[in-house]
C-alpha positions as a Markdown table, in Angstrom:
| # | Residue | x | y | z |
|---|---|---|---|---|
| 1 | Unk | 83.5 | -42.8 | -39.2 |
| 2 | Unk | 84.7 | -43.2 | -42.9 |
| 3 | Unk | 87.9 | -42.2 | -44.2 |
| 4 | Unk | 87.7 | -39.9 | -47.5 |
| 5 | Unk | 89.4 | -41.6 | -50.7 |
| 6 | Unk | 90.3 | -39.7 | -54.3 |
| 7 | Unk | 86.9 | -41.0 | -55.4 |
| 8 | Unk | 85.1 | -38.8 | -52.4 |
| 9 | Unk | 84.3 | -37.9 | -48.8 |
| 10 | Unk | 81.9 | -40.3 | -47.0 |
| 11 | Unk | 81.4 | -39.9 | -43.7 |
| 12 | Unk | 78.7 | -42.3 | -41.5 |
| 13 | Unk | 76.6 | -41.3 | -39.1 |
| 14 | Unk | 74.6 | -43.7 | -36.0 |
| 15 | Unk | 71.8 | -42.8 | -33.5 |
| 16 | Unk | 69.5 | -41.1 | -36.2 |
| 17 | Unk | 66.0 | -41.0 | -35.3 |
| 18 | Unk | 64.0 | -43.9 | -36.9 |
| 19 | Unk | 61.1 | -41.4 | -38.9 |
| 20 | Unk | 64.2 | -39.4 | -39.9 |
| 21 | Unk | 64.4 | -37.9 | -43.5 |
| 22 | Unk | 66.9 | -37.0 | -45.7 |
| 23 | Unk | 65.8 | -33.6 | -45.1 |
| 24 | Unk | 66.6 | -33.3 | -41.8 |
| 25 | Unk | 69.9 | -35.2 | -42.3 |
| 26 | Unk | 70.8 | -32.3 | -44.9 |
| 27 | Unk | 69.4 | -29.5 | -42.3 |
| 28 | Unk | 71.7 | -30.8 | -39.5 |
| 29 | Unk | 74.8 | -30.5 | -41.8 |
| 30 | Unk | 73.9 | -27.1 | -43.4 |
| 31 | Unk | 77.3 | -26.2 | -43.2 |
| 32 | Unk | 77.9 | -28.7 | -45.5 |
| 33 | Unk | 78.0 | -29.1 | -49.2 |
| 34 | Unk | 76.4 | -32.9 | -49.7 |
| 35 | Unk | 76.8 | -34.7 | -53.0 |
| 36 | Unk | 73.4 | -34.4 | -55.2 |
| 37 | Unk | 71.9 | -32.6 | -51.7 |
| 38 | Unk | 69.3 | -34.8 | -50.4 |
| 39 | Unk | 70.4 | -37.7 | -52.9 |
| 40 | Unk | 73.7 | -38.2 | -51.2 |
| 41 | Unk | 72.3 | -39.3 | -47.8 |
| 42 | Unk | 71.7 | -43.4 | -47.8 |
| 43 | Unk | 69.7 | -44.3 | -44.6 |
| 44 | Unk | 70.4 | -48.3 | -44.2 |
| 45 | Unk | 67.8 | -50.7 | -42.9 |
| 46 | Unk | 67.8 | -53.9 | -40.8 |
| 47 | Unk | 67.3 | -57.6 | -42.3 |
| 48 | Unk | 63.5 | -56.5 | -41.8 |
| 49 | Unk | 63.3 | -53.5 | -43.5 |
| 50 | Unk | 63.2 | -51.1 | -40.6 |
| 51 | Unk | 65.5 | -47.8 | -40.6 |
| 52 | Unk | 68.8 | -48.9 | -38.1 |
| 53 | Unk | 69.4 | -45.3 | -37.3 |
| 54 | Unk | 72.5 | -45.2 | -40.0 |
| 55 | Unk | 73.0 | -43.5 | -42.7 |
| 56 | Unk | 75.9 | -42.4 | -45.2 |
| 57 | Unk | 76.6 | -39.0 | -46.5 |
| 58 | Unk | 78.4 | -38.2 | -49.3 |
| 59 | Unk | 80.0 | -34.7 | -49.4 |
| 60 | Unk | 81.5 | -32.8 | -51.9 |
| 61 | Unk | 85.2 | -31.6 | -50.6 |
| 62 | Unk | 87.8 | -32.1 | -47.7 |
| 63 | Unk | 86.6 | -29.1 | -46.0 |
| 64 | Unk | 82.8 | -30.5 | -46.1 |
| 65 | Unk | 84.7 | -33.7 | -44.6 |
| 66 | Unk | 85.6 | -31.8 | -41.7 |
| 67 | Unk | 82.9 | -29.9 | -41.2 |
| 68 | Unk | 80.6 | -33.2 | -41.0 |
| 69 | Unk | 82.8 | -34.9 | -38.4 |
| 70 | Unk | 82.9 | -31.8 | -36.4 |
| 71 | Unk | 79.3 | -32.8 | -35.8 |
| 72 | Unk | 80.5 | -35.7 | -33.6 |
| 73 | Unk | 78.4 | -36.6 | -30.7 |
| 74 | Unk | 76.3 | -33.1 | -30.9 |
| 75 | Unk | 71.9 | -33.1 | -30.9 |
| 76 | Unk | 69.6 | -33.7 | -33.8 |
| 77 | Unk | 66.5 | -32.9 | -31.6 |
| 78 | Unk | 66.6 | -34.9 | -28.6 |
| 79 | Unk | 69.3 | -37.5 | -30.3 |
| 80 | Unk | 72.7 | -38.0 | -29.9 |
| 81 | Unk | 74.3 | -38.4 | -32.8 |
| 82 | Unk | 77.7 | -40.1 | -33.6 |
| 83 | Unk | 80.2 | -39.8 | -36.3 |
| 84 | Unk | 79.3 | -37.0 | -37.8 |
């Protein structure tokens, strides 16, 4: 989990499915108001290229903050996802 700064609210997320899409990422925080939508969601990759199940979301305010962590360990689909 990220801490939020004055220069935004990050918070990271682990256990995302590997064919996930930024789409999906957005749908499982609807509640949330995400920096340029789907353009504020950064998957990260391995040394290989492959998706690591990580990704970063950038959200607008405080409240979006704690909306996003409230999501901590609850189901996208059949994963478990942590962090956010």
């Amino acid at each position: 989990m990220m801490s939020s700064n004055e220069e935004g609210f990050v918070v990271r997320i682990r256990g995302l499915p590997w064919a996930c899409t930024q789409e999906e990422v957005a749908s499982f925080f609807s509640d949330c108001d995400i920096v340029g939508k789907v353009n504020g969601i950064c998957f990260t990759f391995s040394k290989e290229g492959r998706p690591s199940g990580e990704a970063f979301v950038e959200l607008m305010t405080a409240e979006d903050f704690k909306n996003a962590i409230s999501k901590d360990r609850k189901y996208m689909g059949h994963r478990y996802i942590e962090g956010g």
